[in-house]
C-alpha positions as CSV (number, residue, x, y, z in Angstrom):
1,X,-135.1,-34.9,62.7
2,X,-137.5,-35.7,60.1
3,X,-140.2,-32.9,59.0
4,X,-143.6,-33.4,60.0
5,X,-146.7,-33.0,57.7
6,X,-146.3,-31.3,54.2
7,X,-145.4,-33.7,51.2
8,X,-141.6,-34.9,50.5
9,X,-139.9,-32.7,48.0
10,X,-142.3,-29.7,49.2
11,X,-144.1,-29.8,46.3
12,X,-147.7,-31.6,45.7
13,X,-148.0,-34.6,44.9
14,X,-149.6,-35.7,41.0
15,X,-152.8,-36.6,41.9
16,X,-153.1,-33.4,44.1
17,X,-151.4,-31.1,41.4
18,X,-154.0,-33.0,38.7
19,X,-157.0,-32.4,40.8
20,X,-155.9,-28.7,41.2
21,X,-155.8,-28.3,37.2
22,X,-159.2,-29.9,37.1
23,X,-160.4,-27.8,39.4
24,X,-159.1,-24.7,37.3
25,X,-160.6,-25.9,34.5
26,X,-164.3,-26.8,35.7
27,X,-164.4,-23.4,36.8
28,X,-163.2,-21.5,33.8
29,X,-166.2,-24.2,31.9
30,X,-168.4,-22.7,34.7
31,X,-167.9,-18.9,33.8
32,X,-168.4,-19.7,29.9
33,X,-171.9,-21.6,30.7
34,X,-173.0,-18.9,33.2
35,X,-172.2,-16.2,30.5
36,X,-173.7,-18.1,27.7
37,X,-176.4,-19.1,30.1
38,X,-177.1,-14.8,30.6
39,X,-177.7,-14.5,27.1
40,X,-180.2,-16.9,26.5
41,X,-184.0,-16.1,26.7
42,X,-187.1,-18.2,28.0
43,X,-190.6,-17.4,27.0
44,X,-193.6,-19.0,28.6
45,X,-197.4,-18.6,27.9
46,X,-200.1,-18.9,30.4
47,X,-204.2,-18.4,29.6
48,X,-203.7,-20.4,26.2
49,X,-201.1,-18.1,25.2
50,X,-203.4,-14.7,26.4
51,X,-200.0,-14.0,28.2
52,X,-196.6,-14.7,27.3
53,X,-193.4,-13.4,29.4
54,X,-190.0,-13.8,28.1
55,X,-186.9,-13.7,30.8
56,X,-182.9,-14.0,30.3
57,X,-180.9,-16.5,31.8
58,X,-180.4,-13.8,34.6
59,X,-183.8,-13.8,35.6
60,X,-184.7,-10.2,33.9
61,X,-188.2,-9.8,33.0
62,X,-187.6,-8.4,29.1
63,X,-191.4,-8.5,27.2
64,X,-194.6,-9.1,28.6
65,X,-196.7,-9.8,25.4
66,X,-200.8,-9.7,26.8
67,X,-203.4,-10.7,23.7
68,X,-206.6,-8.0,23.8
69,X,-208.7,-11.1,25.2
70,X,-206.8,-11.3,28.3
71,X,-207.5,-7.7,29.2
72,X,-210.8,-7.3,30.5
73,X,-211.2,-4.5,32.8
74,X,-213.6,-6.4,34.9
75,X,-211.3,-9.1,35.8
76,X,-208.1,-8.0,36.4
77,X,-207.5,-10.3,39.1
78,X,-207.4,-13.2,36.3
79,X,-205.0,-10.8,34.5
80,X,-202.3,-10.7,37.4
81,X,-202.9,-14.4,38.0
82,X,-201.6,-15.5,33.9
83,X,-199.3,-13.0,34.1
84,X,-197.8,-14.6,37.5
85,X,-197.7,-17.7,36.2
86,X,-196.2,-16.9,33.1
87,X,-193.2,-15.0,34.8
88,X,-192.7,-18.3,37.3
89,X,-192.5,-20.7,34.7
90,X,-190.1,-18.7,32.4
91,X,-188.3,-18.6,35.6
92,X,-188.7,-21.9,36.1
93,X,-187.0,-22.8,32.3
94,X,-184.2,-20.6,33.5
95,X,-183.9,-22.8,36.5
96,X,-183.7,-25.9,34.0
97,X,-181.7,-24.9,31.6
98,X,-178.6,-23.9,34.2
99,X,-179.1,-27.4,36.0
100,X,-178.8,-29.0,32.6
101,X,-175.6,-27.0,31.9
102,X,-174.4,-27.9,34.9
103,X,-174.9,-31.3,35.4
104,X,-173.7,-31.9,31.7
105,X,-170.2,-29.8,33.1
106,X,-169.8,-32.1,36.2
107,X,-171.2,-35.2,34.6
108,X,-173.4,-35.5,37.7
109,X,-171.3,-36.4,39.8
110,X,-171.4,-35.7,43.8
111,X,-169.7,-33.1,45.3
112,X,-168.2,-33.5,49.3
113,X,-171.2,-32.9,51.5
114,X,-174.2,-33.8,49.6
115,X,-174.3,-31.3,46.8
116,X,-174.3,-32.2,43.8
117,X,-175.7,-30.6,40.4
């Protein structure tokens, strides 16, 4: 009685065994970018550069630089605001930056199920 399913020889077959090495390989590439990705910094200005926020590739806040003209104890409001949307589009260049790194890793190709990078 012949076997059902599974491949002849029990092993896989090349193409499977090849797609498995790629596979391997894509995500070791994946680990290096993500952990050159952490080490990298982003700096944004907002206010004409009154306020300039710098954040790591892991989304960490490190230096919040605010000029003496964008302190003005009467408007703090307008402070909060430039510093917001400093920190978002630092965040932003983060963002970027690891979609670069990974479409340039996959070569933008499509992944099962919509995804792709």
């Amino acid at each position: 009685m012949a076997k059902r399913g599974g491949f002849p020889g029990g092993g896989m077959p090349g193409n499977m065994n090849n797609l498995m090495k790629q596979a391997q390989r894509m995500q070791r590439q994946m680990e290096e970018n993500q952990k050159e990705l952490e080490t990298k910094e982003f700096t944004a200005k907002a206010g004409g550069g009154a306020v300039e926020v710098t954040v790591t590739g892991k989304k960490e806040v490190v230096k919040v630089i605010l000029s003496e003209e964008a302190v003005d104890p009467d408007d703090i409001e307008m402070l909060q605001d430039l510093i917001v949307a400093a920190t978002n589009e630092a965040m932003h260049m983060a963002d970027e930056a690891n979609t670069e790194a990974m479409s340039k890793m996959t070569g933008g190709m499509g992944l099962p199920g919509g995804f792709s990078f």
